[in-house]
C-alpha positions as CSV (number, residue, x, y, z in Angstrom):
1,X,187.5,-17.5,136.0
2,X,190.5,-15.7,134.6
3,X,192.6,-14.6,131.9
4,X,196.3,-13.7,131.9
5,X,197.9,-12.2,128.6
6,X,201.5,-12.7,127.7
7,X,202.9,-10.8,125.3
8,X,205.3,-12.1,122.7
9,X,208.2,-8.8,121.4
10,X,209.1,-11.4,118.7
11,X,205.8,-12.2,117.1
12,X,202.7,-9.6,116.8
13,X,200.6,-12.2,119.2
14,X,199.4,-12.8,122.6
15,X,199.5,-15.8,124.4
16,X,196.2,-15.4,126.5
17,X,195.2,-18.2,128.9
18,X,191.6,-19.0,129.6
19,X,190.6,-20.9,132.7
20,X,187.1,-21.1,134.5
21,X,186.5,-23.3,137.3
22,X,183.6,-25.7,136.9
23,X,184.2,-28.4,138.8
24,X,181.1,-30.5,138.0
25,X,181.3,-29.9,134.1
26,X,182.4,-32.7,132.0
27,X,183.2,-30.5,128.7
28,X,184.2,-26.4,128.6
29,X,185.5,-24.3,125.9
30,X,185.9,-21.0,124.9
31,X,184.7,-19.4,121.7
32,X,184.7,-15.8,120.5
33,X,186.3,-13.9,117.9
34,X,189.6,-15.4,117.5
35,X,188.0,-18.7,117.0
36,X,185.1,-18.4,114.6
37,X,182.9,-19.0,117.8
38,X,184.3,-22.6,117.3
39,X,183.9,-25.0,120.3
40,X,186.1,-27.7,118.9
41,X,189.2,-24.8,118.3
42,X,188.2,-23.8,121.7
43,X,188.6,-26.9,123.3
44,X,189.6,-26.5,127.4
45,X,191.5,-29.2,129.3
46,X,190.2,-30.2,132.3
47,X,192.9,-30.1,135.7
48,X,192.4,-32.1,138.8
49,X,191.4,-29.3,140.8
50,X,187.8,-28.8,138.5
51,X,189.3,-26.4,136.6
52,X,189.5,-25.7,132.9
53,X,192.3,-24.1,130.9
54,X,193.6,-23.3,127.8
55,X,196.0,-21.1,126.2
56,X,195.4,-19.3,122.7
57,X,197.9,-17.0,120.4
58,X,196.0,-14.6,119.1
59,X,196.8,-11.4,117.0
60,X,197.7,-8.6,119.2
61,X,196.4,-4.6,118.8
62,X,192.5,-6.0,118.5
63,X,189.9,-6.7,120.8
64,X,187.6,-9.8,121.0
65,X,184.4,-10.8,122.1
66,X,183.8,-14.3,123.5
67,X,181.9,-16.7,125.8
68,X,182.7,-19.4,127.8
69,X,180.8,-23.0,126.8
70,X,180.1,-25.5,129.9
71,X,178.8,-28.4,129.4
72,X,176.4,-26.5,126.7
73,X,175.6,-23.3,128.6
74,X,177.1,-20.1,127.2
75,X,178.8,-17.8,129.9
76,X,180.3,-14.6,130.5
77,X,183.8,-14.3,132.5
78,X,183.1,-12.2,135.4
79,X,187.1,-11.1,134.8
80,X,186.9,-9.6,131.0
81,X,188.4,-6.8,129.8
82,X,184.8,-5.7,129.0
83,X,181.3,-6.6,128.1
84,X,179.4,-5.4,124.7
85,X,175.8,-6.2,123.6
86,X,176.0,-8.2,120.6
87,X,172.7,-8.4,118.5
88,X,173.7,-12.1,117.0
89,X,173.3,-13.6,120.4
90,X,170.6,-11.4,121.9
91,X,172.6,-11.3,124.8
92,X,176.0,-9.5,126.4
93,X,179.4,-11.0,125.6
94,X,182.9,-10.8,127.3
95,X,185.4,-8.9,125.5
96,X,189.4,-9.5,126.0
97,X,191.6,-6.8,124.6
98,X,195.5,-7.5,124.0
């Protein structure tokens, strides 16, 4: 799993990329924050090598909880800026901070 952050002088954004590898998954997304914990915005495509990827713009100057979805099981990237307890889930999310 990873994220890389590129930041944009032009625009207050960040282009962060998403990938986890998961090489027997059919579908994978990410959801969190940014996304109103939407699977469908957080659609992932899948490369040849098993892994998935995608790359969001998000607002810079804030920080983000989120999870990864594979094939229906929620997961935490081992990579994140952080991890918080969030009382909605029951459970620990990711946190990515641009």
């Amino acid at each position: 799993m990873a994220i890389k952050k590129q930041f944009i002088k032009s625009k207050p954004v960040c282009k962060v990329t998403f990938s986890i590898e998961a090489k027997e998954a059919n579908v994978a997304s990410v959801v969190g924050d940014f996304n109103n914990w939407n699977p469908k915005e957080g659609e992932l495509s899948k490369l040849k090598n098993g892994t998935f990827k995608g790359l969001f713009e998000v607002p810079k100057d804030a920080t983000y909880e989120f999870k990864y979805v594979v094939d229906g099981n929620f997961l935490n990237d081992p990579e994140a800026d952080g991890y918080v307890y969030n009382d909605f889930a029951g459970a620990e999310n990711s946190v990515v901070t641009v």
